[in-house]
C-alpha positions in Angstrom: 11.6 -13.9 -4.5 14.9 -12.5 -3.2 16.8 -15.0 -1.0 16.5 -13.9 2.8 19.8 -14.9 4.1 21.0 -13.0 7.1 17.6 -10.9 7.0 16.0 -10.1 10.4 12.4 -9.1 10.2 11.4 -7.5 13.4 7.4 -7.9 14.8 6.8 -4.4 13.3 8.4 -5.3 9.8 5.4 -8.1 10.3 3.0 -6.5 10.5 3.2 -4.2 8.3 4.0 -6.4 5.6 1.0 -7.8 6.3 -1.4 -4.8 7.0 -0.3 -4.3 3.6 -0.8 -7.5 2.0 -4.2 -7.7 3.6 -5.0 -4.2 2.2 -4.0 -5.2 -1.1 -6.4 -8.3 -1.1 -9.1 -6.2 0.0 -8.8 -3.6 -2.6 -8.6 -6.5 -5.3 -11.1 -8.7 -4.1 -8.5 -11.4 -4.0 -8.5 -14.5 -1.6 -4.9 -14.2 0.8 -4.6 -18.0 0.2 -4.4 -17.3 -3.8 -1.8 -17.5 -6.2 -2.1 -14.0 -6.8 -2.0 -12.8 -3.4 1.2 -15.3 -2.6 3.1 -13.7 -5.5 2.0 -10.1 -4.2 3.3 -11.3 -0.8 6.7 -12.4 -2.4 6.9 -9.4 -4.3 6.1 -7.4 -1.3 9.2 -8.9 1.1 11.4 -8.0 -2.4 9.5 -4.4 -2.0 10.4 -4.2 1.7 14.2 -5.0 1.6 14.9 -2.3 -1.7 13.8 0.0 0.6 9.9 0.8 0.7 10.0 -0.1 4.6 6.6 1.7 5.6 3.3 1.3 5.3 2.4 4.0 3.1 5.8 3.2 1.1 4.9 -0.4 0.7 1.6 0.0 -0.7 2.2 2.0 -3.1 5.0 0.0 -4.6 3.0 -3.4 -4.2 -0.6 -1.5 -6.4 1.9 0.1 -9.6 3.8 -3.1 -9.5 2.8 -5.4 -12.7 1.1 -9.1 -12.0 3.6 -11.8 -12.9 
């Protein structure tokens, strides 16, 4: 996970980071308290900052990335 020094997520950036996330759970079948879904969430934030800032964006960066 990228460091997030000097980064300011606003309540939006939130939640849809986690609308997101959530989605991505669902659509796997995959428990948010898992490994898997805590590296998707760290790989998400990395997502976000590079630019893929929306919902839309965000999800479908976060389904063609690989598993770690």
């Amino acid at each position: 996970m990228s460091l997030l020094l000097n980064s300011a997520f606003t309540t939006d950036d939130v939640d849809v980071l986690r609308c997101v996330l959530d989605t991505w759970c669902a659509e796997k079948r995959i428990d948010i308290k898992s490994t898997e879904a805590q590296s998707a969430a760290s790989a998400a934030l990395d997502l976000f900052q590079s630019g893929h800032d929306t919902h839309d964006r965000l999800l479908i960066a976060l389904r063609s990335r690989r598993s770690r």
